[in-house]
C-alpha positions as CSV (number, residue, x, y, z in Angstrom):
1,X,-16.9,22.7,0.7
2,X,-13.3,23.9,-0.4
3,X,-10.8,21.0,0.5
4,X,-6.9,21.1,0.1
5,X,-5.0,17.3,0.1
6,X,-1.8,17.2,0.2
7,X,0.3,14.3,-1.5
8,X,-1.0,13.1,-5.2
9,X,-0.6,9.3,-4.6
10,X,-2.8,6.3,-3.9
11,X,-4.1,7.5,-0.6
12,X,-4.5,11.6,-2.0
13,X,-5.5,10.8,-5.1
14,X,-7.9,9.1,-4.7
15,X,-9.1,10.8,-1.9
16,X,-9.2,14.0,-3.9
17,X,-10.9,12.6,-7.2
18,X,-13.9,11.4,-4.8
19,X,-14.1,14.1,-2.6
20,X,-14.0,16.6,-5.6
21,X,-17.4,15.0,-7.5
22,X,-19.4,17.6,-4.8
23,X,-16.9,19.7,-3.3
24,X,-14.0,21.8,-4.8
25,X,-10.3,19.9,-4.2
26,X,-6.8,21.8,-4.7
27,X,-4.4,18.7,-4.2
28,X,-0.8,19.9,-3.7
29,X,1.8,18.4,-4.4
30,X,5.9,19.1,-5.5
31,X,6.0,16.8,-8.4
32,X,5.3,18.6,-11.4
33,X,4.8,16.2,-13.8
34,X,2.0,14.7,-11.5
35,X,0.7,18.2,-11.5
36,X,0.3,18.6,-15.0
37,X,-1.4,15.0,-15.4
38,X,-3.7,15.8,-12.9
39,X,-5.1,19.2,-14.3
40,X,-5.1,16.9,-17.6
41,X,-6.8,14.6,-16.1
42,X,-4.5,12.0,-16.6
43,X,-4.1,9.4,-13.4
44,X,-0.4,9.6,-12.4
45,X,-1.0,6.0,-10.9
46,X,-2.3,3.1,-12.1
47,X,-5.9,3.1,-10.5
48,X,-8.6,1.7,-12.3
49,X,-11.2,3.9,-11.1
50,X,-9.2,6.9,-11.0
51,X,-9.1,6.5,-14.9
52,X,-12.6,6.1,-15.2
53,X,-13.4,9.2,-13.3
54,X,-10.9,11.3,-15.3
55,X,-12.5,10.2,-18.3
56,X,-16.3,10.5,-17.4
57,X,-16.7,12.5,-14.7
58,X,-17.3,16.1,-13.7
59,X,-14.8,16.8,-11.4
60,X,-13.9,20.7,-9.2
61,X,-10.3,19.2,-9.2
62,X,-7.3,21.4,-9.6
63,X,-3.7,20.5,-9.0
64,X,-1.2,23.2,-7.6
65,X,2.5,23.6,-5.9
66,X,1.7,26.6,-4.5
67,X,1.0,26.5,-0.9
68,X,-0.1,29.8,-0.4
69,X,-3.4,28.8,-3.0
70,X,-3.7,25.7,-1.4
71,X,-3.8,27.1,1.9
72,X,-6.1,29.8,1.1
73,X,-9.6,29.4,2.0
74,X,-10.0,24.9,2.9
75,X,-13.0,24.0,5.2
76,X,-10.6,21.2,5.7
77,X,-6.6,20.3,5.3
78,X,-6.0,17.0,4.9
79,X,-2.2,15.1,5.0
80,X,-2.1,12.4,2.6
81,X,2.1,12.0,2.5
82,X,4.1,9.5,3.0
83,X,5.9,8.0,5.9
84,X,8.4,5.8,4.9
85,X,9.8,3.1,7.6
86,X,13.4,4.3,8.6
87,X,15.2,1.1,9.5
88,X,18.0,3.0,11.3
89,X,15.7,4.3,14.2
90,X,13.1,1.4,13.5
91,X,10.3,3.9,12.9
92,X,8.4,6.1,10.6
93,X,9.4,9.1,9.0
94,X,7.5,12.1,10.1
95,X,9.4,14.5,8.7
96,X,6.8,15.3,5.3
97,X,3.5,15.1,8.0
98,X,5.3,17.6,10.2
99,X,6.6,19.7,7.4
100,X,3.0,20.0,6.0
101,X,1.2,20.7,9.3
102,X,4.1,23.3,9.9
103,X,3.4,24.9,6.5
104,X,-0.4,24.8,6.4
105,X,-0.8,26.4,9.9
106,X,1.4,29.3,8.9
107,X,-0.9,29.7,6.0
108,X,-3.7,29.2,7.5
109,X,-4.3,28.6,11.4
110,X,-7.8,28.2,12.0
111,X,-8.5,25.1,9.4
112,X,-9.1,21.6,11.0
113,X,-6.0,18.9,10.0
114,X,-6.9,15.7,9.3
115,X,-4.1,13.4,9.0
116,X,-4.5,10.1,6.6
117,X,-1.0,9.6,6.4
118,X,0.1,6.3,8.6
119,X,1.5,7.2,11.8
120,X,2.4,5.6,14.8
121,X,0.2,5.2,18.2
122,X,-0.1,8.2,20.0
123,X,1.7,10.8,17.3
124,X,-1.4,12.6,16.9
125,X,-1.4,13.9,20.8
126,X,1.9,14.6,20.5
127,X,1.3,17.2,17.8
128,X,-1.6,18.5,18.9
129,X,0.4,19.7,22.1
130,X,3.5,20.4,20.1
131,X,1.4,22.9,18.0
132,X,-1.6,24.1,20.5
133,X,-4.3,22.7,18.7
134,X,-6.9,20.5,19.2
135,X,-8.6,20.3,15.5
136,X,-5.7,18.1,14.2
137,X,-7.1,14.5,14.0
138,X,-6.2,11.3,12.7
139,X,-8.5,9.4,10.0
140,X,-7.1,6.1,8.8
141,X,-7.8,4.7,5.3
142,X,-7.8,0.9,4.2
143,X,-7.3,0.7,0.4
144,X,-5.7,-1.3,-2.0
145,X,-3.0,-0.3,-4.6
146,X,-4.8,-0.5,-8.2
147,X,-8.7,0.0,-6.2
148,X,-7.7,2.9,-4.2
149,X,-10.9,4.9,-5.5
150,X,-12.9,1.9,-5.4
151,X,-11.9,1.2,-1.6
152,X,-12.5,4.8,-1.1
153,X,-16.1,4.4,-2.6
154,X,-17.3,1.4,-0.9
155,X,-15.7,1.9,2.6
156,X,-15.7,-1.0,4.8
157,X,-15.8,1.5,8.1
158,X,-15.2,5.1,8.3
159,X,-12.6,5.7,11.6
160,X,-12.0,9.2,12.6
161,X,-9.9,9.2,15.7
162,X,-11.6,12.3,17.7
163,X,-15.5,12.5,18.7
164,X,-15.5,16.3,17.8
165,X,-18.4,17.9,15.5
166,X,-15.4,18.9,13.6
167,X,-15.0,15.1,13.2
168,X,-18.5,13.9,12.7
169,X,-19.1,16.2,9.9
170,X,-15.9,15.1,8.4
171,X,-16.9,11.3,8.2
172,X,-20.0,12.4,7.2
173,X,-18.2,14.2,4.4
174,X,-16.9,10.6,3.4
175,X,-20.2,9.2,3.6
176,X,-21.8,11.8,1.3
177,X,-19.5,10.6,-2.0
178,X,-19.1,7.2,-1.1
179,X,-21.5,4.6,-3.2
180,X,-24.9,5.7,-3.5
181,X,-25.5,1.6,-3.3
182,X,-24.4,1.8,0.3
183,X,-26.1,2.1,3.5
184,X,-25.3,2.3,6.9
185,X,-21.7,2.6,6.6
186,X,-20.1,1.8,10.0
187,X,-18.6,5.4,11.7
188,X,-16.3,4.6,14.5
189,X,-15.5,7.9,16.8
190,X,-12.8,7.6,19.0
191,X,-9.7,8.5,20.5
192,X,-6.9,9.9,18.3
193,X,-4.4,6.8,19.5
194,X,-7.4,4.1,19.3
195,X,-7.8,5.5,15.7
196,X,-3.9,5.2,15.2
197,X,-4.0,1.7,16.9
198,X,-6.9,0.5,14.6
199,X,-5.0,0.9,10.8
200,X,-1.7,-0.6,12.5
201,X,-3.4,-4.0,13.8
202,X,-5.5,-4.4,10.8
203,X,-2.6,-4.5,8.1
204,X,-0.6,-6.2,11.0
205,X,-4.0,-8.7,11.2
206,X,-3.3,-9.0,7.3
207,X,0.0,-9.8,7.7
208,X,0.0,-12.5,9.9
209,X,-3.1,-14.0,7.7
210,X,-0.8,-13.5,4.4
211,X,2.4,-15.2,6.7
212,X,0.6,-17.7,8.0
213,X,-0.3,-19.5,4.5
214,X,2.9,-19.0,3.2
215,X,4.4,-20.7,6.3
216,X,1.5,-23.4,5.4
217,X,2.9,-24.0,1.4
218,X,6.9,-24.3,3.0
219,X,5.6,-26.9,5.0
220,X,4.0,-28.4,2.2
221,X,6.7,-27.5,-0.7
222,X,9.3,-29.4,1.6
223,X,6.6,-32.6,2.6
224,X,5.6,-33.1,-1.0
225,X,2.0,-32.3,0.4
226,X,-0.5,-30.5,-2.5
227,X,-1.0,-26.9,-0.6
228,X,-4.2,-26.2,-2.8
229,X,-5.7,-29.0,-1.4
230,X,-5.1,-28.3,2.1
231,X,-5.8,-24.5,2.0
232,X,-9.0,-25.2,0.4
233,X,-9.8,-27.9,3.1
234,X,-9.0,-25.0,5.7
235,X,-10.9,-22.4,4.2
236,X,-14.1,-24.2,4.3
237,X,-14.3,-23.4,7.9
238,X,-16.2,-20.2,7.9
239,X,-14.1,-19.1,10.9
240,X,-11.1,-19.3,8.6
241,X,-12.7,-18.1,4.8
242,X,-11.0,-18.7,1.8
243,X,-9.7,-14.9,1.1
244,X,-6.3,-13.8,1.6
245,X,-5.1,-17.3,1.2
246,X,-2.7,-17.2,-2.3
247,X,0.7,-18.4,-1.4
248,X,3.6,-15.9,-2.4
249,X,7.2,-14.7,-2.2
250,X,6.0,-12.5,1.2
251,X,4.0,-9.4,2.3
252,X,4.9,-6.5,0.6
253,X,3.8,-2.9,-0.8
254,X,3.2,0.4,0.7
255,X,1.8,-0.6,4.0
256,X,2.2,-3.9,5.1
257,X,6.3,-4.1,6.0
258,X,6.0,-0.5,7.1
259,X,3.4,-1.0,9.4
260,X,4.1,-4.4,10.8
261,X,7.7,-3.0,11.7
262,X,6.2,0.4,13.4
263,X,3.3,-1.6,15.5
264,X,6.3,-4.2,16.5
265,X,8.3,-0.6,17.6
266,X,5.0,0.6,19.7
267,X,5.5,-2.8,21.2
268,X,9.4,-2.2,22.4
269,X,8.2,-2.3,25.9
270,X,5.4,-4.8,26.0
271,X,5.4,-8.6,26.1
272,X,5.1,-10.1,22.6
273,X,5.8,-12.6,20.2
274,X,3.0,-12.8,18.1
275,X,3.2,-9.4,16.8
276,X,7.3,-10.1,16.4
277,X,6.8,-13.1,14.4
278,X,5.0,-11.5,11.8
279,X,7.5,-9.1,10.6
280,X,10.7,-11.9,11.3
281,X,8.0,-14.4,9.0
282,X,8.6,-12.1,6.2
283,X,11.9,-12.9,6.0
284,X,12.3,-16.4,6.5
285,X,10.1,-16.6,3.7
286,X,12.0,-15.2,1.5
287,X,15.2,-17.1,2.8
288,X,13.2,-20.0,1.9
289,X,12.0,-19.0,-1.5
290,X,15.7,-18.3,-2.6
291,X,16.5,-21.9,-1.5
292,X,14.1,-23.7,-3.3
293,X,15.6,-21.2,-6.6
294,X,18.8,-22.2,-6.0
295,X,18.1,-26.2,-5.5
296,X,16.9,-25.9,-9.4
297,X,19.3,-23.9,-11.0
298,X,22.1,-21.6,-10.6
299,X,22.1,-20.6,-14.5
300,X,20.2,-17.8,-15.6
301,X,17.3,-16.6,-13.3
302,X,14.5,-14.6,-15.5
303,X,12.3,-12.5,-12.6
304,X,8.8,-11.7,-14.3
305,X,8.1,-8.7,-13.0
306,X,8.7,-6.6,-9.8
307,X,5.1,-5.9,-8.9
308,X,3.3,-6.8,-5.5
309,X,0.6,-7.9,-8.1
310,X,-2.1,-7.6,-11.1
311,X,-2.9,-3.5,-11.3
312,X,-0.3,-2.1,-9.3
313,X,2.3,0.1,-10.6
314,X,4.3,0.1,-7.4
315,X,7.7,-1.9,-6.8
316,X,8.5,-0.3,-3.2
317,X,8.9,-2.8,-0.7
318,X,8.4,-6.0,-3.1
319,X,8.7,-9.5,-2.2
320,X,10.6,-10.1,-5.2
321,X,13.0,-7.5,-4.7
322,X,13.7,-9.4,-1.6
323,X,14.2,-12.4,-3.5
324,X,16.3,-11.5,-6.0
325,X,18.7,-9.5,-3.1
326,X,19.5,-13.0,-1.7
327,X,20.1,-14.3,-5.0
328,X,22.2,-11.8,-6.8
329,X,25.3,-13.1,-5.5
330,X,24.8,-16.8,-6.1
331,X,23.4,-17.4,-9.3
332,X,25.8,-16.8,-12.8
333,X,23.1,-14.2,-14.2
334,X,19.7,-12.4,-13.0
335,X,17.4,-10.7,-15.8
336,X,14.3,-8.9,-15.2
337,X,11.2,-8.2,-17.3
338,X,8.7,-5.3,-16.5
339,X,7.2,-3.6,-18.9
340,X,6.6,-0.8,-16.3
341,X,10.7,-0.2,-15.9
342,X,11.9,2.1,-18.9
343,X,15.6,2.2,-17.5
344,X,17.7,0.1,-18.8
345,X,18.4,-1.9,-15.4
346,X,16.9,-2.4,-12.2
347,X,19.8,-1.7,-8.9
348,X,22.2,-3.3,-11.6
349,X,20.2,-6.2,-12.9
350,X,19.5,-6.5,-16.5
351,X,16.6,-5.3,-17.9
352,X,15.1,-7.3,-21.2
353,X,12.3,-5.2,-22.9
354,X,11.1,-8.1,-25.1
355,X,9.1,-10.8,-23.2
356,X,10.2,-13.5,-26.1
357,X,13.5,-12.8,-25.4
358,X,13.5,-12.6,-21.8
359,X,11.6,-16.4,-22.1
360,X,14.1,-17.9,-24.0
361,X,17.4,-16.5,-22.2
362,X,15.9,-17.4,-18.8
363,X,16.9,-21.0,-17.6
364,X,14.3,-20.6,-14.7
365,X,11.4,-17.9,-14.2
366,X,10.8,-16.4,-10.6
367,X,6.9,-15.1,-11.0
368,X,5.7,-14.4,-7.7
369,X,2.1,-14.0,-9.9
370,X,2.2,-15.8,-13.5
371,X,0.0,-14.2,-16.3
372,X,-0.9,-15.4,-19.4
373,X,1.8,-14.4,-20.7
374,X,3.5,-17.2,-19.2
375,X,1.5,-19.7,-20.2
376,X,3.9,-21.1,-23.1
377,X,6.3,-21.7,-20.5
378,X,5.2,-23.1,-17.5
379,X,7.8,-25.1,-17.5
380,X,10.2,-23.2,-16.8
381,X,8.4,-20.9,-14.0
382,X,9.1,-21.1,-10.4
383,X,6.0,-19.9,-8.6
384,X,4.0,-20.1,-5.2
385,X,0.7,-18.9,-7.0
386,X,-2.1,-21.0,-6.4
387,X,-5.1,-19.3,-6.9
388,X,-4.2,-16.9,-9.6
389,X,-5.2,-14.3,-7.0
390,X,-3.5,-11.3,-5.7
């Protein structure tokens, strides 16, 4: 099948590097740069299996900014942009999904949409009336930042929110690349807000699972109780499970604060608190973390790194950047290392290139995941990292 995605990053990408091992992919995109990696097969993200593909595999992959080739000839469209949390009007960003359906469909008006790109319940009716058609239909995806090919290969379900042919064959098109190793993947069919509902409440489930063990470890940072212990003791329970249970400075990434804020929008005229309490969790914890910084030292704070965690390349929406926000004004200095940076700063803050250096000027380390690279001097490191997990 000919395929266009739109949008080169975890969700496209990898979406396109599958898709494109037995059908031919144009991926469009307006960053040039990630263009020209792509066609040389060079990952413009940090994805493991992304990598390996480029490397080994035989791929009908092409990268492009023009739409008019892109729009040409697909059997399917499919929106992989991003929509961005605006906190002014408290929700997402439409504006790239809407641009991109606008643009394709005066290319190309026949071609079913399918929309991967996060979006809030019931957006998907709204555009279908908005635009007169009824093959635009929402498809979550559940991956990982650093596994987003690997998620993509071994899918947990495949959700396609319409019970169209037009849809069947299209999960069944996710099916067909996905691990040969696999069987019986689960397809849910269903209405396009159900579909919409379904990726909100899952990272909003994660959320809550990730909040709820870091509420845990304050309760046990300020009683002088061992939180390894105690989680351990909990996850026994097969009910409970002992995943998702590292301690850190908060939720963050591409999808979890986004989403957690938009499903708590959807909510603005229905009884909650749960669902409220999740996204105001966030924040205390970081309150919290900065507080316990600030009881050791006010000297020279060194932050080791601004990743979410191991194999991400990605410091949107970190938990440390939240940190060190509540910091920046009450401690005498703040230094950075990550080796992923090239500027010279981070939103003012020193950057130190060389890890030595960065050990030795730093009175206290703030690691919201310590490496071995730390391992020397533990002693000075701040962390909530238990498990050594992400």
């Amino acid at each position: 099948m000919n395929i266009t995605v739109v949008g080169s990053g975890y969700v496209g990408l990898s979406l396109a590097t599958l898709l494109s091992q037995k059908n031919s992919v144009i991926t469009l995109d307006i960053d040039q740069i990630k263009i020209d990696k792509i066609n040389n097969r060079i990952s413009p993200i940090n994805d493991k299996g992304i990598k390996e593909y480029f490397s080994t595999k035989k791929l009908s992959l092409i990268a492009t900014n023009n739409s008019a080739l892109a729009y040409s000839n697909p059997d399917y469209i499919i929106i992989c942009t991003p929509t961005n949390f605006n906190v002014n009007t408290k929700e997402f960003n439409l504006s790239t999904v809407i641009s991109v359906i606008k643009d394709a469909l005066a290319h190309n008006i026949s071609c079913p949409i399918i929309i991967k790109s996060t979006v809030p319940v019931g957006f998907t009716k709204k555009i279908q009336k908005e635009f007169l058609k009824e093959d635009i239909i929402f498809s979550p995806e559940f991956l990982r930042e650093g596994t987003a090919l690997y998620d993509n290969l071994n899918p947990s379900r495949i959700i396609v929110g319409s019970k169209s042919s037009i849809a069947k064959k299209f999960a069944e098109l996710l099916v067909e690349v996905s691990s040969s190793k696999l069987k019986n993947i689960p397809i849910e069919l269903m209405d396009s807000s159900e579909a919409e509902a379904v990726k909100l409440f899952s990272n909003t489930y994660l959320a809550m699972r990730i909040a709820f063990f870091n509420e845990l470890d304050s309760y046990c940072e300020v009683e002088e109780l061992n939180t390894e212990k105690i989680i351990r003791g909990i996850g026994h329970d097969t009910r409970i499970g002992n995943y998702y249970n590292n301690p850190s400075f908060g939720y963050g990434g591409y999808c979890l604060p986004k989403d957690t804020q938009q499903l708590l929008k959807n909510f603005e005229k229905i009884p909650n608190n749960l669902i409220r309490a999740i996204v105001e969790t966030n924040t205390t914890r970081k309150d919290f973390i900065a507080n316990q910084v600030l009881k050791k030292t006010t000297k020279c704070i060194g932050v080791y790194r601004l990743i979410m965690k191991d194999g991400s390349d990605n410091f949107r929406e970190s938990a440390t950047s939240g940190v060190i926000d509540r910091l920046r004004s009450k401690v005498n200095k703040i230094i950075i290392y990550e080796p992923n940076c090239n500027e010279d700063n981070f939103l003012g803050i020193e950057l130190v290139k060389d890890l030595n250096e960065f050990i030795q000027r730093s009175d206290l380390i703030l690691a919201n995941r310590v490496s071995s690279d730390l391992t020397s001097s533990l002693n000075k490191v701040y962390t909530r990292d238990l498990f050594n997990e992400n």
